[in-house]
C-alpha positions in Angstrom: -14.4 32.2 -1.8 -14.6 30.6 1.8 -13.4 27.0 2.3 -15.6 25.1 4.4 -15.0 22.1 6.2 -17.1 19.3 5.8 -15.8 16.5 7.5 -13.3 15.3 9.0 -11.8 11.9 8.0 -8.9 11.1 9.9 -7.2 12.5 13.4 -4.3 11.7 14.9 -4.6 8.1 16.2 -6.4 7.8 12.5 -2.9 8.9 10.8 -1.0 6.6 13.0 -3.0 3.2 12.8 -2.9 4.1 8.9 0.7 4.4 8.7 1.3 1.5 10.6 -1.1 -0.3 8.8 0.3 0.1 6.0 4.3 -0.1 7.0 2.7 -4.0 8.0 1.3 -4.7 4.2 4.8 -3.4 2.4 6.6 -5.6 4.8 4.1 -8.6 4.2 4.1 -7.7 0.1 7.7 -7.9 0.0 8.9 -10.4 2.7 10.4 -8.7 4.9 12.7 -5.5 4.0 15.8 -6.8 1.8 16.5 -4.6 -0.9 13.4 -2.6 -0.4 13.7 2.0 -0.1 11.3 4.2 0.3 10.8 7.5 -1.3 8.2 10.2 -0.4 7.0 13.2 -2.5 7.0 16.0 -1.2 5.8 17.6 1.0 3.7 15.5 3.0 4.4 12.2 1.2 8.0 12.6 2.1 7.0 13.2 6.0 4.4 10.3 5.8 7.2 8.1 3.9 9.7 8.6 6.8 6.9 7.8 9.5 6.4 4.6 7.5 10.2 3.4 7.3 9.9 4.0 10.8 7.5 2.2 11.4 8.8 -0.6 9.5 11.7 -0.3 11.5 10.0 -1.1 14.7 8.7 -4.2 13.2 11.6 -5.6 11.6 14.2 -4.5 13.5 16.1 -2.5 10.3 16.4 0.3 8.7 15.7 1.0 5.4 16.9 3.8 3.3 14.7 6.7 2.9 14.3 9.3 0.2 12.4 12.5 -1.0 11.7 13.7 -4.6 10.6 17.0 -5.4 8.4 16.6 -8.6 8.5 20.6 -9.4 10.1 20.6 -12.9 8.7 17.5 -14.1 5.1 18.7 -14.1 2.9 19.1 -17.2 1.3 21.6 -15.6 4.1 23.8 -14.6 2.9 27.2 -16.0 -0.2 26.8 -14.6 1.0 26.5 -10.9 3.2 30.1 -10.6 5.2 32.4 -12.8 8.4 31.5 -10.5 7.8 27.8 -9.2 9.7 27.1 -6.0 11.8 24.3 -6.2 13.1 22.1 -4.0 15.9 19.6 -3.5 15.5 15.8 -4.3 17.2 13.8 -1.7 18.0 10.4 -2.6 21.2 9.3 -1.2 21.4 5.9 -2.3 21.4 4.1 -5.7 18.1 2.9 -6.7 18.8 0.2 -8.7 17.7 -3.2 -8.6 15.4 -2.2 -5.5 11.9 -2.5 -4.5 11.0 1.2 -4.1 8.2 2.1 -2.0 6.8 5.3 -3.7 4.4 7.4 -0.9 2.2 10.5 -1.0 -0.4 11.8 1.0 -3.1 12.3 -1.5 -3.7 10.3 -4.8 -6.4 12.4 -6.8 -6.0 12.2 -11.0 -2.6 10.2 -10.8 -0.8 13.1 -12.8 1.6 14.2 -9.5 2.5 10.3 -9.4 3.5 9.7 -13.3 5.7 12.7 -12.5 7.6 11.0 -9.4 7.6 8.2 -12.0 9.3 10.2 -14.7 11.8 11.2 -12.4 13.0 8.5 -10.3 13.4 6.6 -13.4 16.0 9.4 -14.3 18.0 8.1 -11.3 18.4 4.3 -12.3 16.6 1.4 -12.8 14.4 0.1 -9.9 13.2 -4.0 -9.5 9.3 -2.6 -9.0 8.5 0.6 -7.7 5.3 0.3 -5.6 2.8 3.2 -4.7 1.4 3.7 -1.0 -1.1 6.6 -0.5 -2.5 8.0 2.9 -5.9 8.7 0.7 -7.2 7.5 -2.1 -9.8 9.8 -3.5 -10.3 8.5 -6.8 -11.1 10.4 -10.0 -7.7 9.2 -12.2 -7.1 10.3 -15.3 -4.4 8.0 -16.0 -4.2 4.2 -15.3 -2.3 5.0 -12.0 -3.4 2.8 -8.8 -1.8 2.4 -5.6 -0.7 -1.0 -4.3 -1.2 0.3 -0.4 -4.0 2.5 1.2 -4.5 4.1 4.2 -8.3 5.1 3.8 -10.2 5.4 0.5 -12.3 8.7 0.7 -15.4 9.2 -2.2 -15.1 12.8 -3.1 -17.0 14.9 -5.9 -14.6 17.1 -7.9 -15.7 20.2 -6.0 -14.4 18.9 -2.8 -10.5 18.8 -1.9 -8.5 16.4 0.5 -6.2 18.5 2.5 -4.0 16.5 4.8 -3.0 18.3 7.8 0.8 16.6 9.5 2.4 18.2 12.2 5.5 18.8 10.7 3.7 21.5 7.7 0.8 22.2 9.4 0.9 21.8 13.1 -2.1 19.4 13.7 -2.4 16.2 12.8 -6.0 15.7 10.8 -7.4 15.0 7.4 -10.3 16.6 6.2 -12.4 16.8 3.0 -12.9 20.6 2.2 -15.2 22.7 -0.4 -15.3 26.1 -1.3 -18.4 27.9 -0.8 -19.7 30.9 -3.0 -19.8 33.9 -1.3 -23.4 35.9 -1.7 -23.5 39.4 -2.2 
């Protein structure tokens, strides 16, 4: 099968004014930044969650602590995704509890990769709230997941993906809504 483009969502300046965007609603939500960390999943959510804190930063004039879970052995789907999954560290480097935790990924599809980061961080103490930011929402939960902040909301059929494209993985800086086309023969 061939993945085709169909159109591109965000760019660059896109991605920024999103994050920031959003770094200005968490710091609104929650009065400032006392007692409040920020945790990304990774991959991208852990790149986008560091843009954010810094980003908060620049506002407030403090830095919060900033974390990355790796979801890999909490998934349900786990044999489905490869023989040998690869997994990867979770860095948290400060205690969780009793803070407002800032939960952020790139994509929010069925809500399954969230409950996981919620399984998990929950294994590593007791938080005040933990609150969900997203770069994308494109709908189509299947569990009662929602996420408090939003970069864009995108409408996609099931057929389409979201990919997110970040320097730091990727090279460019983009995110576009992809489908895979049937190749004739």
């Amino acid at each position: 099968m061939n993945i085709r483009t169909k159109s591109k969502v965000l760019d660059q300046p896109g991605i920024r004014r999103s994050v920031q965007r959003i770094a200005h609603e968490i710091i609104e939500k929650n009065q400032g930044l006392e007692n409040v960390a920020i945790i990304g999943i990774k991959t991208r959510g852990a790149y986008l969650a560091e843009r954010i804190a810094e980003s908060m930063a620049g506002i407030e004039g403090k830095k919060i602590p900033v974390g990355a879970l790796d979801i890999t052995m909490y998934r349900d789907d786990l044999t489905e995704i490869a023989e040998q999954p690869v997994v990867h560290a979770t860095e948290i480097g400060f205690d969780i509890t009793g803070k407002k935790i800032i939960l952020v990924d790139d994509v929010l599809f069925s809500g399954r990769t969230v409950r996981c980061a919620l399984d998990e961080l929950i294994d590593f103490g007791r938080p005040a709230n933990i609150q969900l930011a997203v770069l994308i929402d494109r709908g189509h939960r299947e569990l009662p997941i929602r996420p408090d902040y939003t970069g864009k909301n995108i409408p996609t059929s099931k057929k389409e993906s979201v990919e997110v494209r970040l320097k730091e993985t990727d090279g460019s800086e983009e995110v576009v809504v992809v489908e895979a086309e049937k190749e004739e023969r």
